[in-house]
C-alpha positions as a Markdown table, in Angstrom:
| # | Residue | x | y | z |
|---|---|---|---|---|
| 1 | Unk | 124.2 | -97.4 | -14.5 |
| 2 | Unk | 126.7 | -97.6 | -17.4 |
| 3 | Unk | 130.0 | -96.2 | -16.6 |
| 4 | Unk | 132.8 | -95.8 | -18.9 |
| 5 | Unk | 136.6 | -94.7 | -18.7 |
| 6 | Unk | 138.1 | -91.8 | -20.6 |
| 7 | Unk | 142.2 | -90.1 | -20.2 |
| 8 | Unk | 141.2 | -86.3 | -19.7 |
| 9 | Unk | 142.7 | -85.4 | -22.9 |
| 10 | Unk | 140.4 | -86.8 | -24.6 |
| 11 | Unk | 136.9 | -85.5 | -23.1 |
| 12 | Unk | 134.6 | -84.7 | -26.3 |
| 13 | Unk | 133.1 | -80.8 | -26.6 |
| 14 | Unk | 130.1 | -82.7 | -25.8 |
| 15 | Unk | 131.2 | -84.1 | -22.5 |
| 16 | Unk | 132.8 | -81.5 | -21.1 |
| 17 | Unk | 129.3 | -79.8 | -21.5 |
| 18 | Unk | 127.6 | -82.2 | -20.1 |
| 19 | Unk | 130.1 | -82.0 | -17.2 |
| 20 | Unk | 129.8 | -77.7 | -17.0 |
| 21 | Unk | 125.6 | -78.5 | -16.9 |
| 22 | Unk | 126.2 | -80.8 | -14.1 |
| 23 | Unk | 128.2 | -78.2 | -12.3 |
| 24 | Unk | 125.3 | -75.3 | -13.4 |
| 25 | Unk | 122.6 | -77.4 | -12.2 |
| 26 | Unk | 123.7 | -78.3 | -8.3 |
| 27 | Unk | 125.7 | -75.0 | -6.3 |
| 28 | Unk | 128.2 | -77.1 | -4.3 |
| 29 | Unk | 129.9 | -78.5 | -7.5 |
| 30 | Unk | 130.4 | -74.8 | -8.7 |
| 31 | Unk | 134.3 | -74.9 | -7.2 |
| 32 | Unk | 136.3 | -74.4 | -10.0 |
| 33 | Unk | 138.6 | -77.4 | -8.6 |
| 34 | Unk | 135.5 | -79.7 | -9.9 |
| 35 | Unk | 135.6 | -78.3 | -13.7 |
| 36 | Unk | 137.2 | -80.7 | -16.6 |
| 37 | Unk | 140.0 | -78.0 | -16.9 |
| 38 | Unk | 141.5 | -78.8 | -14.2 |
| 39 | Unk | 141.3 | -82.5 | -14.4 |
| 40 | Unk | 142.5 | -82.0 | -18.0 |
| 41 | Unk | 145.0 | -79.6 | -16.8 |
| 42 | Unk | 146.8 | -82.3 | -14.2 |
| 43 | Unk | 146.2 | -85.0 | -17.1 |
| 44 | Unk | 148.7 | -83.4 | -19.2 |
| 45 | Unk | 151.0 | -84.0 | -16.3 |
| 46 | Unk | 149.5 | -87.5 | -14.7 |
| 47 | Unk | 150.2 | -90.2 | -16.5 |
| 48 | Unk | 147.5 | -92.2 | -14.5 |
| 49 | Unk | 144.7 | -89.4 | -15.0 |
| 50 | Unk | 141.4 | -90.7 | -15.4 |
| 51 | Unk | 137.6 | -89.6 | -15.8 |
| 52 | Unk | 135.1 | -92.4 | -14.6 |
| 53 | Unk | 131.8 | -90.7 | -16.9 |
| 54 | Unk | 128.5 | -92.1 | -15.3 |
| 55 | Unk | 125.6 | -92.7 | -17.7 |
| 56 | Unk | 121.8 | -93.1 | -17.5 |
| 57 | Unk | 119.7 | -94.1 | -20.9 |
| 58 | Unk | 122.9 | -93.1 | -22.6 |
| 59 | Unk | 123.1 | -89.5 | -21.8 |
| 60 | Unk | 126.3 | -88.5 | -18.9 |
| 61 | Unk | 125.1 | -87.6 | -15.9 |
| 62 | Unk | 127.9 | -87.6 | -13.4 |
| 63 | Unk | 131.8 | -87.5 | -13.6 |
| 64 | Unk | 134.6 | -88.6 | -11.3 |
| 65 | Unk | 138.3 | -87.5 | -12.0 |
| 66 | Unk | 141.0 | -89.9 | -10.2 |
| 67 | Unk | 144.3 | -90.7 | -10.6 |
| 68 | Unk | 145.4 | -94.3 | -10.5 |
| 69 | Unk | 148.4 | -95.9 | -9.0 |
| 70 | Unk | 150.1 | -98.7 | -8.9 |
| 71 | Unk | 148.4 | -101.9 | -8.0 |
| 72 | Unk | 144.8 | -100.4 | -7.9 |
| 73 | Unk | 145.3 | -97.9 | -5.6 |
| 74 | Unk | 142.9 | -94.4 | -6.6 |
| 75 | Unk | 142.9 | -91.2 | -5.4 |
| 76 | Unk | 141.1 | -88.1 | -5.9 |
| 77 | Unk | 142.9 | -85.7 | -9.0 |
| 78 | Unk | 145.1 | -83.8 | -7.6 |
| 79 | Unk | 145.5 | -84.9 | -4.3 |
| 80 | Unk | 147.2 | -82.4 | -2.4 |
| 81 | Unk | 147.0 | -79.6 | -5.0 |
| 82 | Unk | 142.9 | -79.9 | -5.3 |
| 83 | Unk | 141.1 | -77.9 | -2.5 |
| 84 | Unk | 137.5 | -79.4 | -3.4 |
| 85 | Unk | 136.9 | -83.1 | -4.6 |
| 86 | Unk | 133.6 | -85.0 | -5.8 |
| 87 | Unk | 132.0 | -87.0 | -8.2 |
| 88 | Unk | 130.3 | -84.2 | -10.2 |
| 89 | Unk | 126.3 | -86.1 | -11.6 |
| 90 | Unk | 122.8 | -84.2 | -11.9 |
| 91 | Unk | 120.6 | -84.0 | -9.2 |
| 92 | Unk | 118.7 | -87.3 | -8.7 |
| 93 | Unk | 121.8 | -89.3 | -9.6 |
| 94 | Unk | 123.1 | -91.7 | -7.0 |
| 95 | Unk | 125.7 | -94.6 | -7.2 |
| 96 | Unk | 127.5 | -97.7 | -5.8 |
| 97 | Unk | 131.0 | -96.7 | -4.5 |
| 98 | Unk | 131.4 | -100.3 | -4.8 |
| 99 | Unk | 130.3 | -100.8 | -8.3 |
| 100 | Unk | 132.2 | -97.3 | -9.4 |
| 101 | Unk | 135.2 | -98.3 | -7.6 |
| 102 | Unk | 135.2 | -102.1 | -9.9 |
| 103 | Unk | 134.3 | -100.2 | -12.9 |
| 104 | Unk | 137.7 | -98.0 | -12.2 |
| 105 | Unk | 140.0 | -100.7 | -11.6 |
| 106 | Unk | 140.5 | -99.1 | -7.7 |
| 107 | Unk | 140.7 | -101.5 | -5.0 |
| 108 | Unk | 140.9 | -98.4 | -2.9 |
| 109 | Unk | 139.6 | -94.4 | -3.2 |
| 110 | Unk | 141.7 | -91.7 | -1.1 |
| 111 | Unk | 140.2 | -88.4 | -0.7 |
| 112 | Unk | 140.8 | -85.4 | 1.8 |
| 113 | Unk | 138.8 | -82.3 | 0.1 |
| 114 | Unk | 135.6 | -84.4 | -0.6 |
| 115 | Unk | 132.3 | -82.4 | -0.5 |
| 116 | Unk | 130.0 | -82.9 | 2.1 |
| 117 | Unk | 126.7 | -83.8 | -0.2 |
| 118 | Unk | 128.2 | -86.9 | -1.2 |
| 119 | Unk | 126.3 | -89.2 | 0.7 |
| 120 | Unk | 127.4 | -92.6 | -1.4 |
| 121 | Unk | 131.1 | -92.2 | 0.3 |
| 122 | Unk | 129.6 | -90.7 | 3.8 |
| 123 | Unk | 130.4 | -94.4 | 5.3 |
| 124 | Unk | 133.9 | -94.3 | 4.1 |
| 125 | Unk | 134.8 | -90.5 | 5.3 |
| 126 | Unk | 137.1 | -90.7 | 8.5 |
| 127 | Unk | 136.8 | -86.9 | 9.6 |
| 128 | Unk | 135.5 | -84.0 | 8.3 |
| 129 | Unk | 136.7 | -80.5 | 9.1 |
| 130 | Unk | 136.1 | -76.9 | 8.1 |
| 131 | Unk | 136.7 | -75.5 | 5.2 |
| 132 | Unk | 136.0 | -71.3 | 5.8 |
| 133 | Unk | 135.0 | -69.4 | 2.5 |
| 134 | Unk | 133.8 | -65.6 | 2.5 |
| 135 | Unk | 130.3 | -64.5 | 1.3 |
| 136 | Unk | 130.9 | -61.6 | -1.0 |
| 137 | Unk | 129.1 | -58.8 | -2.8 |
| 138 | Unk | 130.8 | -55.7 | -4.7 |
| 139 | Unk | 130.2 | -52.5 | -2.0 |
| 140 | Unk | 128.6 | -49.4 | -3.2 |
| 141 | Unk | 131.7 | -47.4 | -3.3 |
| 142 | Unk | 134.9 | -48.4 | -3.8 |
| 143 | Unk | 137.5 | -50.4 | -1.7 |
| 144 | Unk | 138.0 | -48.5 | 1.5 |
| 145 | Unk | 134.1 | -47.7 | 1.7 |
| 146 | Unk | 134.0 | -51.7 | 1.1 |
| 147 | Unk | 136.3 | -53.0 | 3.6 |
| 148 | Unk | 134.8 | -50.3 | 6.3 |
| 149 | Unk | 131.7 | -51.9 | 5.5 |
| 150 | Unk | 132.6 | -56.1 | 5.7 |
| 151 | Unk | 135.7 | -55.6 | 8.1 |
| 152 | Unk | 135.6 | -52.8 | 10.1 |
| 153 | Unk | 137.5 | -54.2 | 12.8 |
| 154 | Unk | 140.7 | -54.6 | 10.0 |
| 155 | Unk | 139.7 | -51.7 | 8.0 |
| 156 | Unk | 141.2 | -48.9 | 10.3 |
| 157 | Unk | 144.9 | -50.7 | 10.4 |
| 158 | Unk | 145.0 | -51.9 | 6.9 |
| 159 | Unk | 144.3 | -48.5 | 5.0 |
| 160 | Unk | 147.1 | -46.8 | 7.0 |
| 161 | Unk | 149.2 | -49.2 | 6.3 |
| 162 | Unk | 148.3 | -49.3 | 2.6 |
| 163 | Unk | 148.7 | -45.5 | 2.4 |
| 164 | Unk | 152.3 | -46.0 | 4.5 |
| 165 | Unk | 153.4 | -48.4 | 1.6 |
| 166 | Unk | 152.0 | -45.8 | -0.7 |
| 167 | Unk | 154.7 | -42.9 | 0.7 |
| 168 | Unk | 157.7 | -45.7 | 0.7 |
| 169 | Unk | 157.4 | -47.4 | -2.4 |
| 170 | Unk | 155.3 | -45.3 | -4.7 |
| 171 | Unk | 151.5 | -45.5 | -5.5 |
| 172 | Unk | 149.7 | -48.4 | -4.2 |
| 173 | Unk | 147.4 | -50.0 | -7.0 |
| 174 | Unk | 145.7 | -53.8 | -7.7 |
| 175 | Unk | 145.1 | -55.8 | -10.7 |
| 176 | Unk | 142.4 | -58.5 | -10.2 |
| 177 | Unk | 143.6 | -60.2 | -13.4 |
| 178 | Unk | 147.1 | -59.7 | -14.2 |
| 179 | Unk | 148.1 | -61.1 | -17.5 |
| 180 | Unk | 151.8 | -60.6 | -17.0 |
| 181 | Unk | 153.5 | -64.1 | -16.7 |
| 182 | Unk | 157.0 | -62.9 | -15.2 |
| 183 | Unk | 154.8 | -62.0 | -12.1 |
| 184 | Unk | 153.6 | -65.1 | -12.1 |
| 185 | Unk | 156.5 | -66.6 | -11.8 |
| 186 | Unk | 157.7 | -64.1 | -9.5 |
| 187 | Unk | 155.1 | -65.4 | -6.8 |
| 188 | Unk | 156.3 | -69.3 | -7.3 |
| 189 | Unk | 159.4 | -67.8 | -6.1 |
| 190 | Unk | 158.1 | -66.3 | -3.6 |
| 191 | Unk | 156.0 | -69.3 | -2.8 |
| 192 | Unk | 158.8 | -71.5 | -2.7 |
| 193 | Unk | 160.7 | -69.8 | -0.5 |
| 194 | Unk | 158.1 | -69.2 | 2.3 |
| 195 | Unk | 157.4 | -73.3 | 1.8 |
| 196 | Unk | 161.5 | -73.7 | 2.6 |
| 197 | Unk | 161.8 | -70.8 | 4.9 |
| 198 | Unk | 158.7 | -71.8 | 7.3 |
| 199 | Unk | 159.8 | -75.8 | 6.7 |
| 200 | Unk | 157.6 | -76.9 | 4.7 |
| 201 | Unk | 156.9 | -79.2 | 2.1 |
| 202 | Unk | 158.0 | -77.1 | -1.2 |
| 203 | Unk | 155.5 | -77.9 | -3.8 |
| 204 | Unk | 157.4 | -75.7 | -6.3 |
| 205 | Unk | 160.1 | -77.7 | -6.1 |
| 206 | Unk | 158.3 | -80.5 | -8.3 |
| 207 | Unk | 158.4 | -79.0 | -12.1 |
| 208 | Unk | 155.2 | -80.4 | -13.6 |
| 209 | Unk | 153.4 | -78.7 | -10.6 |
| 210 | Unk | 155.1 | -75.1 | -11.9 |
| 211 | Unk | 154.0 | -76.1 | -15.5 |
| 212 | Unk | 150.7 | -77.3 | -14.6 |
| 213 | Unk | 150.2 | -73.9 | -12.8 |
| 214 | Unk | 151.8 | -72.0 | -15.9 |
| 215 | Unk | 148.8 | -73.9 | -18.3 |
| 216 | Unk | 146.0 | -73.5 | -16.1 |
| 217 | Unk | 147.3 | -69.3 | -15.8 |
| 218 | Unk | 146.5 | -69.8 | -19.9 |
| 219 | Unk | 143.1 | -71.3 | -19.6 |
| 220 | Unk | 140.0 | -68.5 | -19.8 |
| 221 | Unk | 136.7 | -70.3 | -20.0 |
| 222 | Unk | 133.4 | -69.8 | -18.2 |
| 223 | Unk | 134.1 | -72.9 | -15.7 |
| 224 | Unk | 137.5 | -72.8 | -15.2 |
| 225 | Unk | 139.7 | -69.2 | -15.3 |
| 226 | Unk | 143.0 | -69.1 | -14.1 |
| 227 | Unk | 143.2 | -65.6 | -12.1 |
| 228 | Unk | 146.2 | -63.9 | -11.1 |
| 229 | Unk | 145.8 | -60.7 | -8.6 |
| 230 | Unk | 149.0 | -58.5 | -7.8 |
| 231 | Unk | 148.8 | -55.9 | -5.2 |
| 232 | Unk | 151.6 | -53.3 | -6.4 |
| 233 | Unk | 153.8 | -50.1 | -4.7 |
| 234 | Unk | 154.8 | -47.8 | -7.9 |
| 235 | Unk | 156.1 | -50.6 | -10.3 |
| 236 | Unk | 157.1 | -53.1 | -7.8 |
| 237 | Unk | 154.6 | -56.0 | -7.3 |
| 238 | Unk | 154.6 | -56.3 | -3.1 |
| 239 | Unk | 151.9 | -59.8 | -3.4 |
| 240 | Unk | 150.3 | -61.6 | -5.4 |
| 241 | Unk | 147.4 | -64.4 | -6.1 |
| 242 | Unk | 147.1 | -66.9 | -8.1 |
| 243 | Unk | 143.6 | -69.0 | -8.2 |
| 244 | Unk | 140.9 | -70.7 | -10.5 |
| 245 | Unk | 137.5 | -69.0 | -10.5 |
| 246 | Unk | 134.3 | -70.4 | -11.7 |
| 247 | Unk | 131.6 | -68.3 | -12.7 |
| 248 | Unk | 130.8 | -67.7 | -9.2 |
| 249 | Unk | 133.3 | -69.0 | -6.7 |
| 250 | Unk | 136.9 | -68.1 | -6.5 |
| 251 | Unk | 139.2 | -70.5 | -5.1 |
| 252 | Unk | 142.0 | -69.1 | -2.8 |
| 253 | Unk | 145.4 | -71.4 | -3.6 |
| 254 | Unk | 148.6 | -69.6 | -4.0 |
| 255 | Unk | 149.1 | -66.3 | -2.4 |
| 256 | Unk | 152.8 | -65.0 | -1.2 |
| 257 | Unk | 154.4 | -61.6 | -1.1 |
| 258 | Unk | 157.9 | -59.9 | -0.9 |
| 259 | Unk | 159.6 | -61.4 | 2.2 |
| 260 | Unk | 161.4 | -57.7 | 2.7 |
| 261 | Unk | 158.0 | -56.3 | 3.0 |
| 262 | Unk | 156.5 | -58.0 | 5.9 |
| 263 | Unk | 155.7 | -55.1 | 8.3 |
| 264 | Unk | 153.0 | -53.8 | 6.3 |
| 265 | Unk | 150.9 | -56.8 | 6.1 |
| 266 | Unk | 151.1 | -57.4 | 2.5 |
| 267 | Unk | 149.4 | -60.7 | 2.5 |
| 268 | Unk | 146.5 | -59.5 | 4.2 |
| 269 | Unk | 146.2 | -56.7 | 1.8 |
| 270 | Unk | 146.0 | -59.4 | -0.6 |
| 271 | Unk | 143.2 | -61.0 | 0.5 |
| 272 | Unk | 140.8 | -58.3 | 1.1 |
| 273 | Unk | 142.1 | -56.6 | -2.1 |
| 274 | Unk | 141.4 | -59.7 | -4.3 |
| 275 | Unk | 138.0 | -60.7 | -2.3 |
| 276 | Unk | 136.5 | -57.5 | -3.6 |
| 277 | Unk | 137.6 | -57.4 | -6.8 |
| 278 | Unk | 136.1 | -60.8 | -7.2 |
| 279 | Unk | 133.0 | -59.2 | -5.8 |
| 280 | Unk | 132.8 | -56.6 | -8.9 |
| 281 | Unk | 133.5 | -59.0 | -11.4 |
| 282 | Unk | 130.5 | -61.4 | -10.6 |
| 283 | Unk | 131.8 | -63.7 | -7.8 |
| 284 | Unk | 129.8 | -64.5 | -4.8 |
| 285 | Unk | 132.3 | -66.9 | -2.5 |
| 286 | Unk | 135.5 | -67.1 | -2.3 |
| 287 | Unk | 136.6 | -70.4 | -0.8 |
| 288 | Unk | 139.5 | -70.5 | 1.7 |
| 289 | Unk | 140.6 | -74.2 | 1.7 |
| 290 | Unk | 140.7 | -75.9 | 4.5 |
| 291 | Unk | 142.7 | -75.3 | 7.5 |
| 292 | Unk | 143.2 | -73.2 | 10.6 |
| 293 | Unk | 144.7 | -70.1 | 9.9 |
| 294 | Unk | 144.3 | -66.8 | 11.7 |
| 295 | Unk | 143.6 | -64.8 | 9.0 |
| 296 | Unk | 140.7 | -67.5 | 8.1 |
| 297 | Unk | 139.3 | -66.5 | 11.0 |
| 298 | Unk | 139.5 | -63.0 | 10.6 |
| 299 | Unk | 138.2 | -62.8 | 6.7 |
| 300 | Unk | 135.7 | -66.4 | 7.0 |
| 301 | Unk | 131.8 | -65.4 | 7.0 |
| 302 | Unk | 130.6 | -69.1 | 7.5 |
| 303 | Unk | 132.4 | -72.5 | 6.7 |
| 304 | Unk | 131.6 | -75.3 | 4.7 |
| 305 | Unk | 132.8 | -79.1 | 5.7 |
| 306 | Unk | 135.2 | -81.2 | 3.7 |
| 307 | Unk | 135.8 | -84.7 | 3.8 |
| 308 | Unk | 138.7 | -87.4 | 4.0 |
| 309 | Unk | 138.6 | -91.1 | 4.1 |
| 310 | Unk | 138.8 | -93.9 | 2.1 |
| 311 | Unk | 136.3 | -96.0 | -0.4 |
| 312 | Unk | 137.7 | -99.3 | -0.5 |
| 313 | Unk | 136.5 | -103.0 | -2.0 |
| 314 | Unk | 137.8 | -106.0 | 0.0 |
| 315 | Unk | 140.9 | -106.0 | -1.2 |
| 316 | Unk | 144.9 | -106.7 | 0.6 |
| 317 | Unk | 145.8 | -103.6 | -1.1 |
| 318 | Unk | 143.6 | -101.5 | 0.0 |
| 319 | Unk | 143.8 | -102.9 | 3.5 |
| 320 | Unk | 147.5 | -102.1 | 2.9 |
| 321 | Unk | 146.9 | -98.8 | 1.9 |
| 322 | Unk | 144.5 | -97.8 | 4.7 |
| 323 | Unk | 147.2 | -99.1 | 7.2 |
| 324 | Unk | 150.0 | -96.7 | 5.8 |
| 325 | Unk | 148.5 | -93.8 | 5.3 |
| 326 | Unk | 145.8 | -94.1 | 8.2 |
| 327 | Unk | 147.9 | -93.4 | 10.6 |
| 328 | Unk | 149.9 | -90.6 | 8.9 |
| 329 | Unk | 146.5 | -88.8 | 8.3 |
| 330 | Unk | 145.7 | -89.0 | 12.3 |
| 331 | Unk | 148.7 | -88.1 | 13.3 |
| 332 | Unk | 148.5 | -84.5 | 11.3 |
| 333 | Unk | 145.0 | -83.8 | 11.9 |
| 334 | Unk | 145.7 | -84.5 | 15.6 |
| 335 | Unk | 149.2 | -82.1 | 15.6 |
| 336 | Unk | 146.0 | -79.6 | 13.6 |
| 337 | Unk | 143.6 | -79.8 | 16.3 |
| 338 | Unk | 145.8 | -78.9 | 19.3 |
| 339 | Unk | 147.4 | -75.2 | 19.3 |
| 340 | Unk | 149.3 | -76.9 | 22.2 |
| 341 | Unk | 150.8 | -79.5 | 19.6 |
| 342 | Unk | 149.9 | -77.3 | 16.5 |
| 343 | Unk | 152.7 | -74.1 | 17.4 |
| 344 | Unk | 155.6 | -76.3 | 18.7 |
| 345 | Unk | 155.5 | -78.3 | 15.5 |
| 346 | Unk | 155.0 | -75.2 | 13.6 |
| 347 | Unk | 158.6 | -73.6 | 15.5 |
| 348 | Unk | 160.0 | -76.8 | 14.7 |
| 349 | Unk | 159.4 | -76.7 | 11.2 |
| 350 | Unk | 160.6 | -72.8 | 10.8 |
| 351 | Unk | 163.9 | -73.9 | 12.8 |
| 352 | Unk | 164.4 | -76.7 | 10.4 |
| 353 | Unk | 163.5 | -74.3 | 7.6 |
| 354 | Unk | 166.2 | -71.7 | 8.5 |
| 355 | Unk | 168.9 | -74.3 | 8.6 |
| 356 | Unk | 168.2 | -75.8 | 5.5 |
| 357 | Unk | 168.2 | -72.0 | 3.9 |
| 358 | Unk | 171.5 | -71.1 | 5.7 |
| 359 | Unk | 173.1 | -74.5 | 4.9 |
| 360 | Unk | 172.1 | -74.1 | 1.0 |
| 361 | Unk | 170.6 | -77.3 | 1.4 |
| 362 | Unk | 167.1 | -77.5 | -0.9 |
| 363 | Unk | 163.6 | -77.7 | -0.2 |
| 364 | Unk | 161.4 | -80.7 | 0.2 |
| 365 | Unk | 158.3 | -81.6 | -1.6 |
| 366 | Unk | 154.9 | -80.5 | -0.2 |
């Protein structure tokens, strides 16, 4: 096995083919997370952006993207932006984590999104944990005869709501792919302000993350399409979505709506709106993340399993690494686990998010 190091930006036509076949040829590397666009996407942005390309006889058969830190430290691209992580190769193709992690320059590999096929790191995942996604297929009619059919137990509520938003604010009507920027932008504002209200980490707050999402809203190829869905009353834009889609699988990853409209469910709306849309323009699964959230539960028709752990060489650093960020990673997934842990946090983090609003003070980082 010959492997070779490349900076995103400058993956050949011919390599970033090789990369879409690899996707093409195996379903669970069809996530648009694991398409060169958006490793080329955070490389504008990452200084330590990488692409560790495997090769067999000469021809590429199977692609890593990583970022790497100081002192040989590696993690998966993206980390903590990408829902879906792997080291994308033909079927057939297996490797040393060992070898791949020398050949990088890593003493250490962090990953938390890693899928579950990738039996070369299975001895070095710590936990896996669900990752709901939703089965679709467009409906025979149009949206209310579809969401009667897959949710009648939400269908009833969330029409009369829709139409009740209808008589307030004007006529209630969806774009799947909006190509309108300022609303983009409008639901990074929104985002940001449910990250500060709610406490959490604001992710907006970070500018290349907002100009990473403004490129990858730009980028319109097969693998990789950056989709924004707006649910709309008259003029007014009441939510909105912004993910990557594949060919087939569309990846849930921003979604936020007006804060003043709350009572009629907007977000919800959201998601079954933009699930069948995605239907009717040749999706079959949209992907969740993973996470417990109610409405997961609600919209989920089956879940996959996600990985996180760490592929290390004997190294100090990586034994330095695992010992910081070990125990960080198991005390969150433990706070997760528990609703008896998880909602007290959660009223923590909203009380702390409320003062910092009312005190003017700004957001952290996600």
């Amino acid at each position: 096995m010959e492997i070779t190091i490349h900076r995103p930006g400058d993956l050949t036509a011919a390599l970033r083919g090789a990369w879409h076949r690899a996707m093409d040829e195996s379903p669970e590397y069809a996530n648009p997370f694991l398409a060169p666009e958006f490793t080329i996407g955070v490389g504008r942005h990452r200084g330590g952006a990488r692409v560790a390309i495997l090769r067999e006889g000469g021809d590429p058969v199977g692609f890593l993207p990583y970022e790497r830190g100081p002192l040989g430290t590696g993690r998966a691209i993206g980390l903590g932006l990408s829902d879906c992580q792997a080291l994308v190769h033909r079927p057939g193709v297996v490797w040393d984590p060992g070898e791949l992690l020398s050949a990088c320059g890593l003493s250490i590999f962090e990953f938390d999104h890693l899928v579950q096929e990738q039996t070369p790191f299975a001895p070095h995942v710590t936990g896996t944990f669900a990752s709901p996604v939703i089965d679709v297929k467009p409906g025979d009619g149009g949206y209310p005869e579809w969401l009667r059919g897959a949710y009648p137990g939400l269908a009833k509520t969330t029409l009369k709501k829709e139409r009740r938003l209808g008589r307030d604010l004007g006529e209630v009507r969806f774009e799947f792919d909006e190509r309108d920027p300022r609303v983009l932008g409008t639901l990074m504002r929104w985002k940001s302000a449910q990250y500060r209200r709610t406490g959490r980490m604001d992710r907006f707050s970070r500018p290349w993350i907002v100009d990473l999402v403004n490129h990858l809203f730009h980028v319109r190829e097969e693998h990789f399409t950056g989709v924004l869905s707006v649910l709309y009353a008259g003029d007014r834009p009441v939510a909105a979505h912004f993910g990557p889609r594949s060919s087939t699988v569309l990846a849930a990853w921003f979604t936020a709506y007006d804060p003043e409209l709350h009572y009629y469910s907007p977000g919800l709306m959201m998601h079954l709106r933009t699930a069948e849309a995605a239907a009717r323009h040749g999706v079959t699964l949209v992907d969740l993340g993973r996470g417990d959230k109610e409405y997961k539960d609600w919209l989920k028709t089956r879940e996959l399993r996600v990985g996180e752990g760490f592929a290390a060489r004997a190294h100090p650093m990586a034994v330095a690494r695992r010992m910081w960020r070990g125990p960080v990673r198991g005390l969150r997934n433990t706070v997760l686990a528990h609703p008896r842990l998880r909602e007290p946090a959660d009223r923590l983090l909203r009380t702390a998010g409320r003062l910092r609003t009312r005190d003017g003070a700004p957001g952290g980082k996600r």
